[in-house]
N, C-alpha and C positions, 0 to 999 in steps of 0.2 A: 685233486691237488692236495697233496697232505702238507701239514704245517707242524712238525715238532715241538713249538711252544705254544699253540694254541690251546693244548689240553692244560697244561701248567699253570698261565696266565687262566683260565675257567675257573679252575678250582682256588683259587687267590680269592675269587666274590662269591666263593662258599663257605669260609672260613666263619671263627668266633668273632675274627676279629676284623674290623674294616681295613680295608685294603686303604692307607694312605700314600698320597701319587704328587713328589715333589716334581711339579711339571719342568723338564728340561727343553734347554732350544741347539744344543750342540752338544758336540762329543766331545768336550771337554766337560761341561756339566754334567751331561750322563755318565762318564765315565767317576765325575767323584761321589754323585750320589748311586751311584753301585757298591764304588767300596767301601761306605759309609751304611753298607744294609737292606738295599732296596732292593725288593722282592720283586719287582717290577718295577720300571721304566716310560713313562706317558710322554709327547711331547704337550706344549700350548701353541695351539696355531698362529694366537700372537706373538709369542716370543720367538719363535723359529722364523716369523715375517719381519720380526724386527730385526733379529739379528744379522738378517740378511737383506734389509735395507730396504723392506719395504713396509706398507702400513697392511695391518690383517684387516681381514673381510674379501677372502674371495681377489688379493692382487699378489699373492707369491705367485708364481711360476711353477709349472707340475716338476718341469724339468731341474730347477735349484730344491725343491721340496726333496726330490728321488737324490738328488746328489748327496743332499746332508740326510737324510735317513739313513745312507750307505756308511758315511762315516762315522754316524753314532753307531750301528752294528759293527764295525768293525773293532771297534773298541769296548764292547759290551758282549754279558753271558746272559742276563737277565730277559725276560722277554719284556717285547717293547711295542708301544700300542702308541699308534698317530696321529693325531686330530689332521682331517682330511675337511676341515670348513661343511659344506656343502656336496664334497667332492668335486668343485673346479670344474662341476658340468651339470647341465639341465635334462642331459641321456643319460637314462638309467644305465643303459649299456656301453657308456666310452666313460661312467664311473664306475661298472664293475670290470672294466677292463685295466683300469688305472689302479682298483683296488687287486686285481690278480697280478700287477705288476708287483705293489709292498710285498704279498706275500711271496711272493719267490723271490725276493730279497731278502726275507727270514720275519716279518714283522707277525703280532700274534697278534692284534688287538687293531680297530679302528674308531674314532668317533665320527659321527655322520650325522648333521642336524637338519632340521626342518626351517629355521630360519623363519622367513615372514613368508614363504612358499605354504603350498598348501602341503596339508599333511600325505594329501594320496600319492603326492610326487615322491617322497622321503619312501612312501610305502613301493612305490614301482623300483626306486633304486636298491633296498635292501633285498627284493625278491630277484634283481638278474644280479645282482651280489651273488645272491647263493646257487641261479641257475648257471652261474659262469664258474665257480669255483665249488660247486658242492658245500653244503654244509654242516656246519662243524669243523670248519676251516677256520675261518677269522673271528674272533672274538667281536663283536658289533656292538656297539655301545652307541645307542640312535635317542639325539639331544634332540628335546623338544626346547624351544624359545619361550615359551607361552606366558614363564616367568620374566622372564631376562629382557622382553618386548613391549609386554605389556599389553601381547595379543587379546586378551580378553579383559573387562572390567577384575577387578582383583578377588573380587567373592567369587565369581566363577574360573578363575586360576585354577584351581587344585583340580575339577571335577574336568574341564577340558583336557588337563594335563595326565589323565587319568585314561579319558578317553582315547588322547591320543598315544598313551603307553603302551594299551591293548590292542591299538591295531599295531604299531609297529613289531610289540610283542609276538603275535598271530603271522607277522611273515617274515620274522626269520630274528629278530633281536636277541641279543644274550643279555641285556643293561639299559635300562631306560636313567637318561643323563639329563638333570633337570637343573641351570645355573637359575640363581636369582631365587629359587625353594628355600628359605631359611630358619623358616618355625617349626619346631622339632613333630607340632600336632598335625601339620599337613603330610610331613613324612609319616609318620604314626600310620596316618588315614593312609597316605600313595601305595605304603607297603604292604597295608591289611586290603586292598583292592586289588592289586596285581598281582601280589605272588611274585615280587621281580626285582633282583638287585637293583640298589637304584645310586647313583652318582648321585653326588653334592659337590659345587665350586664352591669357597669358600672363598671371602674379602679380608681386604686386607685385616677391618677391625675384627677378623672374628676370630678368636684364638681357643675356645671352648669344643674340641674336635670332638671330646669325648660325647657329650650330647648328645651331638649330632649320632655318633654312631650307636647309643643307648638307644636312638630313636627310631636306630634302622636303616639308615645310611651304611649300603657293606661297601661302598668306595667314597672316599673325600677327596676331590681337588683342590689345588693351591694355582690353578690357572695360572695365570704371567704375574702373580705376587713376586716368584723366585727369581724372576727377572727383573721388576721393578724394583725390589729392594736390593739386587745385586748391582743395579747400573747408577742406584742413587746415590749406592756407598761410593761409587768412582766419580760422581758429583761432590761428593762431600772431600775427598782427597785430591779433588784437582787444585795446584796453587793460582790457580789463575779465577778463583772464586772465592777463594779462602777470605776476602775483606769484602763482600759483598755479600747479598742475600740471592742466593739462588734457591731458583722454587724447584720442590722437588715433582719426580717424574713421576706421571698418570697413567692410566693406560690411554686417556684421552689426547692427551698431550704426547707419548709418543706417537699413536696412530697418523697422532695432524703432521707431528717431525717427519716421516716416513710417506708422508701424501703430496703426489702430485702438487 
């Protein structure tokens, strides 16, 4: 299966310069951060869950996921990479199947985490990834939690996370994606060990991007910040709050608004 912008989208996380990745949730926010510059395209699997009215973690639907992927392609030139949760399955093989459906929709990039799963699972799913699609097809960018969880005591964070870069590196990853990594010495270290682009999410307070990418960071995200701060602003201009104190929107607090 050949992919047109998966070579394009590769070479973006071999540049000088870090690949910065204003996360979109629709094809109208992809569509103005295109022609606003963006060299690439990522969605946030929370915001694409929010926008469509449910809470992230594993509760969008594969099938509303595929529909709004379609119409952000349809309105975009850029190549466009999707946070897939988990992949929406615990079969390696009905998530490379679900991953060979993106790409023949035109997608070049996937995020794919390991979560509170064990890492060997994250390792089985990337490998019928690539035995289902060949590879060098889909750009794979495979999130460890380890940070973001609090899977290990916090001195052993970097060196587990390290660990688990190199296997997933070893069967088939392009990107090891670490949220919750935010001291520029662990990066230092992650990137003098692997040899391996590496993703950074960035929060809301942290506005210092350059750092990060001096430290070796060749992608930064802005995860569901562009939605939080985009849905706060419509808090802030609703007249129906204007004499009142409305608290503004979390990602914790949408998740709960969108939950069961």
């Amino acid at each position: 299966m050949k992919n047109i912008q998966f070579n394009s989208f590769k070479k973006l996380h071999s540049s000088s310069q870090a690949l910065i990745l204003l996360n979109i949730w629709d094809a109208a926010s992809a569509a103005i951060v295109e022609k606003h510059g963006a060299s690439a395209i990522a969605t946030s699997s929370a915001s694409l869950a929010w926008s469509n009215g449910y809470a992230d973690g594993g509760k969008l639907p594969k099938s509303v996921l595929i529909n709004a992927i379609k119409n952000i392609l349809r309105v975009i030139s850029v190549p466009l990479s999707v946070d897939i949760e988990d992949g929406y399955n615990d079969s390696p093989e009905e998530v490379a199947q679900f991953v060979a459906e993106l790409v023949e929709l035109g997608v070049a990039g996937i995020n794919i985490e390991d979560g509170s799963s064990s890492p060997k699972l994250l390792i089985e799913k990337i490998r019928s990834i690539q035995d289902t699609i060949g590879k060098e097809t889909v750009f794979i960018n495979a999130r460890t939690d380890v940070y973001l969880r609090g899977l290990v005591s916090e001195k052993f964070q970097l060196n587990e996370s390290i660990s688990r870069a190199k296997k997933y590196l070893n069967s088939g990853a392009n990107c090891i994606f670490i949220p919750g990594m935010a001291n520029p010495h662990d990066i230092v270290s992650f990137v003098a060990a692997t040899k391996a682009p590496l993703n950074i999410m960035v929060s809301q307070q942290q506005k210092d991007l350059g750092t990060l990418a001096q430290a070796g960071a060749k992608r930064i995200s802005l995860g569901p910040n562009p939605f939080i701060t985009a849905y706060n602003s419509l808090i802030d201009q609703n007249p129906y709050v204007k004499n009142q104190t409305a608290e503004s929107l979390s990602y914790d607090s949408l998740n709960q608004f969108f939950s069961p």
